[in-house]
N, C-alpha and C positions, 0 to 999 in steps of 0.2 A: 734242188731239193724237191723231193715229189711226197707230197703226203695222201695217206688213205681216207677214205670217211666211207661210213658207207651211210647209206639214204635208205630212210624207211618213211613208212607215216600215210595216213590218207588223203585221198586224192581229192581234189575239189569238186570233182561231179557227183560222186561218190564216199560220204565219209566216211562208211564202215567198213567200205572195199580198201585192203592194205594192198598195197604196192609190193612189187620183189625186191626186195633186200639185194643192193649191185653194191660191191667196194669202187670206188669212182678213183681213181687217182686224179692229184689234183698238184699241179703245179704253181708251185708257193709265190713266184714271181708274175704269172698271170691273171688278167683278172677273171673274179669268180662271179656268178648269178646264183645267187639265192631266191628259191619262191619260197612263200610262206603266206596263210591264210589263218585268219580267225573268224570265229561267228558270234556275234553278238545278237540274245534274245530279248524279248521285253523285259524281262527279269533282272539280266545283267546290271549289275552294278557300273555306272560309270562317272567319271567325273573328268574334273581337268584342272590344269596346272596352266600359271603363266610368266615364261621365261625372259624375264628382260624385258619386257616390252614388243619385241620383235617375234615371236614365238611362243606356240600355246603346244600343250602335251594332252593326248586325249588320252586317259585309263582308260581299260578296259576291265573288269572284274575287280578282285579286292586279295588282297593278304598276298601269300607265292604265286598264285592265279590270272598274274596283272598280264596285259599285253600295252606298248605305251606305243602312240601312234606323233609323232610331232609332225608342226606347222608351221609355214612362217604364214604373212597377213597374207600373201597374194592366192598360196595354194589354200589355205582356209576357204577365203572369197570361194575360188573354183570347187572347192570341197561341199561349201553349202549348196552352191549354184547348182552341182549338179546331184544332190539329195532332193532338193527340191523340187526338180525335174523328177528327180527316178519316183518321190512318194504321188508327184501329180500321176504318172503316169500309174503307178500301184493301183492308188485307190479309182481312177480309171477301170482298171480291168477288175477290184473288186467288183465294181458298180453293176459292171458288163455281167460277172459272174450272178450275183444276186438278181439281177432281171432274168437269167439265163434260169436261174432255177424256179422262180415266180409262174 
């Protein structure tokens, strides 16, 4: 059984750049890869949920708008681990920039 989709949507380098519209044929008993991307601002609304004990759900926005991100404890850990890295490293190169225009 071979089913159609086709893919549209913008690209991650580029959000307002739309991609071409291709019908994909896709075989129902193979497996599939999905990408998919969201962007969350300071603005965003976010919260979280905690599933059992073993698993937490990140929101993203609020009302039809939600994107839901889940965790269990080990990918969390590595989740924070490497936020903490990337904001060291952010506010690093803001640093960099503000001297730079000084």
């Amino acid at each position: 059984m071979v089913a159609e989709l086709a893919l549209e949507g913008p690209t991650h380098r580029n959000r307002r750049q739309k991609r071409n519209v291709q019908p994909v044929a896709l075989d129902l008993f193979s497996p599939i890869k999905v990408v998919s991307w969201a962007s969350a601002h300071g603005s965003c609304p976010m919260r979280y949920t905690i599933n059992g004990g073993d698993e937490m759900v990140i929101i993203f926005g609020s009302g039809t708008n939600e994107f839901e991100f889940a965790f269990d404890v080990d990918a969390l850990r590595a989740l924070v681990q490497l936020g903490t890295e990337a904001l060291t490293e952010m506010d690093s190169r803001a640093e960099a920039t503000s001297s730079e225009q000084s």
